[in-house]
C-alpha positions in Angstrom: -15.6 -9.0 6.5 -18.2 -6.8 5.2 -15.7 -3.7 6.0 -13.2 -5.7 3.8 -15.4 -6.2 1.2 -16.0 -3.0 1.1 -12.5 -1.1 1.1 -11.4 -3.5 -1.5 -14.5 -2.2 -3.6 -13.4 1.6 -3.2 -10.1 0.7 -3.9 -11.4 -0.5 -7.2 -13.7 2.4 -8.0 -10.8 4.7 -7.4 -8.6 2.7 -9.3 -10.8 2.5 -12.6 -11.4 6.6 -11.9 -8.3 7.4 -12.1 -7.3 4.9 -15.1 -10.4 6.3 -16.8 -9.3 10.5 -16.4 -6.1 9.2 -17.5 -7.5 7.8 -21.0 -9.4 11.3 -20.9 -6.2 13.4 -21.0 -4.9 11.3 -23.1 -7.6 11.5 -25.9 -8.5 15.2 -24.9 -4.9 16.5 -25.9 -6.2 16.2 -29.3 -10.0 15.4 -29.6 -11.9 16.5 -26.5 -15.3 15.2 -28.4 -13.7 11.6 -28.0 -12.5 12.0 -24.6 -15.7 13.1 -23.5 -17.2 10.1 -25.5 -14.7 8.0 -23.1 -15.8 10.0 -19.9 -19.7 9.4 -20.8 -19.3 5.7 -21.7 -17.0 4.5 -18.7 -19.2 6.3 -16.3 -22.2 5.0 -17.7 -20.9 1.2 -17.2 -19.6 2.4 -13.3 -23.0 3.5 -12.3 -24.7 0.4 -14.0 -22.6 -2.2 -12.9 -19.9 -1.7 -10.0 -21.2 -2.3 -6.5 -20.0 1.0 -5.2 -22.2 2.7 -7.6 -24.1 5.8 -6.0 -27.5 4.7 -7.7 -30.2 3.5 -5.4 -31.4 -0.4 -5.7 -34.6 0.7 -7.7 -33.0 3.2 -10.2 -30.0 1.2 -10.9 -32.8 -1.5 -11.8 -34.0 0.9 -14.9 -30.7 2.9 -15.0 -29.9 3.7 -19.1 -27.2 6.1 -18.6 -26.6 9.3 -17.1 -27.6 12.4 -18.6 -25.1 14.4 -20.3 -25.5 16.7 -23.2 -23.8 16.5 -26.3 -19.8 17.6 -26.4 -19.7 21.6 -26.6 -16.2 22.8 -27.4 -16.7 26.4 -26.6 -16.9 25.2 -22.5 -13.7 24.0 -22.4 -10.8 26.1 -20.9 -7.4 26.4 -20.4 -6.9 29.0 -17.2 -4.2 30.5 -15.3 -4.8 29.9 -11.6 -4.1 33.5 -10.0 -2.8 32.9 -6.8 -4.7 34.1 -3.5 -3.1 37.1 -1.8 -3.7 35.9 2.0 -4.1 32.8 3.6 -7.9 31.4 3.3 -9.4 28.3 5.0 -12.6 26.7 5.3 -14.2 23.5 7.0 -17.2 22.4 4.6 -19.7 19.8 5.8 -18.6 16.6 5.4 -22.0 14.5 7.5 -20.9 11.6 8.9 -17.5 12.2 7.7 -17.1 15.7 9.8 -15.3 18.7 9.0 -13.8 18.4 5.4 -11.1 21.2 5.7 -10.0 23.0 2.5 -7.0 25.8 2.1 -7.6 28.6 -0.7 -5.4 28.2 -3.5 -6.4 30.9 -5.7 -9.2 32.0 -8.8 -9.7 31.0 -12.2 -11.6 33.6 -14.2 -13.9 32.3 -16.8 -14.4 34.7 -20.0 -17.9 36.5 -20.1 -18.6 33.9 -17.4 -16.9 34.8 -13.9 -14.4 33.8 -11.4 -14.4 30.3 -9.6 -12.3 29.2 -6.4 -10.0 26.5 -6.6 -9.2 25.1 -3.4 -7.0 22.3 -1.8 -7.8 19.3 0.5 -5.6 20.4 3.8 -6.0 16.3 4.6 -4.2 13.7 3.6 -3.8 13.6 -0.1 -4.1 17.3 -0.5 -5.6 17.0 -4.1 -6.9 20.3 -5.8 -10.9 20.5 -6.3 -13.0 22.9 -8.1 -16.7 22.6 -7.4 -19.6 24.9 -9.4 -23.1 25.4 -8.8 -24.5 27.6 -11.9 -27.8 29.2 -12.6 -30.1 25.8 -13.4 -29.2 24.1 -10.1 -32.4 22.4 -8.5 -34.3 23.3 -11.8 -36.4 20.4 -13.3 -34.1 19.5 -16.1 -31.5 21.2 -14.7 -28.2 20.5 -12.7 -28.3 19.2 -9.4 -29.2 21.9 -6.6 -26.3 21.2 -4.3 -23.8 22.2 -7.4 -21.6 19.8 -9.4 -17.4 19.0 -9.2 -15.3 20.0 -12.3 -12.0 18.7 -10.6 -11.4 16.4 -7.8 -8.1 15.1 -8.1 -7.5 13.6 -4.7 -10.1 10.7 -6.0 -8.7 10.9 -9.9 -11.2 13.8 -11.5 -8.5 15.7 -13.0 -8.3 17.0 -16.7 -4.6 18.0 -16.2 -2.5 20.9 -16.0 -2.0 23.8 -19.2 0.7 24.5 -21.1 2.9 26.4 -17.5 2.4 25.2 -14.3 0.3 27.5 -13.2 -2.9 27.0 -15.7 -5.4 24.1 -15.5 -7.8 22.7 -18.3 -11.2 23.3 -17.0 -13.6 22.1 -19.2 -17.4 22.3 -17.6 -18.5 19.3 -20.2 -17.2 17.1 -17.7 -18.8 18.7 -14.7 -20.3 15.3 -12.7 -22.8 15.6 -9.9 -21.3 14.2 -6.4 -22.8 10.4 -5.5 -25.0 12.6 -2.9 -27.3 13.8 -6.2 -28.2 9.9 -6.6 -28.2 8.7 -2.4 -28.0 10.8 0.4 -26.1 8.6 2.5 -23.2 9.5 1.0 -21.2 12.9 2.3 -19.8 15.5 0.0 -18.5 18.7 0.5 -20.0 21.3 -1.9 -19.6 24.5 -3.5 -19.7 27.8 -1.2 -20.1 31.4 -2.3 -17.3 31.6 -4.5 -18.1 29.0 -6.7 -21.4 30.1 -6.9 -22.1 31.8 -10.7 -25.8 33.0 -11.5 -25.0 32.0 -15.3 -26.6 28.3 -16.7 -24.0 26.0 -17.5 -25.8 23.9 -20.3 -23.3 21.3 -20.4 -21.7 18.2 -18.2 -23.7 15.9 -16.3 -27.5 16.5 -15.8 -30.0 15.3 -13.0 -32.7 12.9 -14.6 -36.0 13.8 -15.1 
């Protein structure tokens, strides 16, 4: 029963997460400020209130919101995904879930900033993800040290396509920090070398103090 109990509650997490990225593109085609609003808000009430949330008993108890800074236009992106030349793949820890495998789909290149890796889930639902870990990873204040996801469409983290097929919006105001950040029971495949910048990404969520 308690299995049950607890598919049905995925299912439901999922379901608002990908109703909730929906409302996001929808807002973001022509005020990313109030999309983001959207983003921050829904989350907030997620993590306060749903019994899947990643918060642990005590800090859900004096849980106020998560800690994102304020909008910042100039991190948002549109990016042409160049595609890779050769076949890559990689099995990332997944703990208790195993091997998470993951085929290279190609590189976005940031301006002044760098390139990132965008990679797809060989498994089923083969949904693109994009993680990052920047400069203030593991810093006090800073982002969390294992590195944060940007996209994860497979679960319904995705800011949608640019204007051809083969662009993305990539907008680092809604980087979010994987349920690990808040328990480490949960598994989550992060960011390896090549989505690994030295720069500080100022934006998206935060750890708390």
């Amino acid at each position: 029963m308690t299995d049950t109990i607890g598919a049905l509650q995925l299912s439901d997490w999922r379901r608002r997460m990908f109703g909730l990225y929906a409302g996001v593109r929808q807002l973001s085609a022509h005020d990313p400020a109030a999309g983001h609003e959207l983003w921050k808000s829904a989350r907030d009430e997620l993590f306060a209130g749903h019994p899947l949330s990643p918060l642990l008993p005590d800090d859900r108890a004096q849980f106020t919101g998560l800690t994102v800074p304020r909008y910042d236009p100039d991190w948002r992106y549109e990016l042409e995904v160049h595609r890779a030349n050769e076949p890559v793949r990689i099995s990332v820890d997944g703990g208790a879930d195993g091997p998470v495998p993951f085929s290279l789909v190609g590189t976005v290149h940031i301006p002044y900033f760098g390139t990132l890796d965008v990679w797809r889930l060989v498994d089923y639902g083969g949904g693109l993800f994009l993680p990052v870990k920047d400069g203030l990873a593991g810093l006090p204040g800073g982002t969390y040290g294992g590195g944060r996801y940007l996209l994860d469409t497979v679960k319904g983290a995705d800011l949608g396509a640019g204007a051809d097929g083969d662009s993305l919006i990539v907008d680092f105001n809604f980087a979010y920090n994987p349920s690990c950040a808040y328990d480490p029971s949960w598994s989550c495949p992060l960011p390896q070398a090549g989505n690994t910048v030295p720069a500080e990404i100022p934006v998206g969520e935060r750890m708390p103090r």
